[in-house]
N, C-alpha and C positions, 0 to 999 in steps of 0.2 A: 483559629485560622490554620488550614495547614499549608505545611510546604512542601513545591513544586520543587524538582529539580530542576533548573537550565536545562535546555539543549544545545550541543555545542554547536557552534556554527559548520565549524568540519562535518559534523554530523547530516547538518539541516543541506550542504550544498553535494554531499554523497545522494540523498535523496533525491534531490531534486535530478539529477545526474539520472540515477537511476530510471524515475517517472518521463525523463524524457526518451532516453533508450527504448524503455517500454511503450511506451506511445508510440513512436514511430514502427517496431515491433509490430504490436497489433495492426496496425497500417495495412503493414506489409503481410502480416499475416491472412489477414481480411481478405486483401485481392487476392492471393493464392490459392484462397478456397480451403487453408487450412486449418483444422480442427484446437481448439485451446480454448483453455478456463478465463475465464475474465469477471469479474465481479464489481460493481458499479455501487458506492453507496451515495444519491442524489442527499444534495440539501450537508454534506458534513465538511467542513474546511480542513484547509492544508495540515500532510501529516497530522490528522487526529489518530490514527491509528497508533500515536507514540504516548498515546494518553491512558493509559492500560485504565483508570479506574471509569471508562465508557463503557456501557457495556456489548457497541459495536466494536471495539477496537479487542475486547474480548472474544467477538464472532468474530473479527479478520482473523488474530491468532489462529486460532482454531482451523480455520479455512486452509491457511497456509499449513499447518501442520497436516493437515490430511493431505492433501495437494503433496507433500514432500513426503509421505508412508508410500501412499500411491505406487 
């Protein structure tokens, strides 16, 4: 059996914080007519992205680091 870390709760309501900012973001972005990356993974649940051994949360990483060389 292995073991998971916790995530801290500070942690889990940064996020959420986050994804809601963004969300509304894209919104606004969308009616502006303005140009931006967005990436959609259907079918995966909350923060799985914090789960490194997926190996979509290994293509998020990734994603985000190009995005950030860019």
């Amino acid at each position: 059996m292995k073991y998971i870390h916790p995530v801290r709760p500070s942690f889990l309501s940064q996020l959420i914080q986050l994804f809601l900012m963004l969300s509304g973001r894209r919104k606004r972005l969308e009616k502006e007519g303005q140009e931006f990356d967005y990436f959609e993974y259907p079918g995966m649940f909350h923060v799985w992205m914090v789960l490194t051994m997926l190996p979509e949360s290994k293509t998020v990483v990734k994603q985000i680091g190009d995005l950030v060389r860019e």
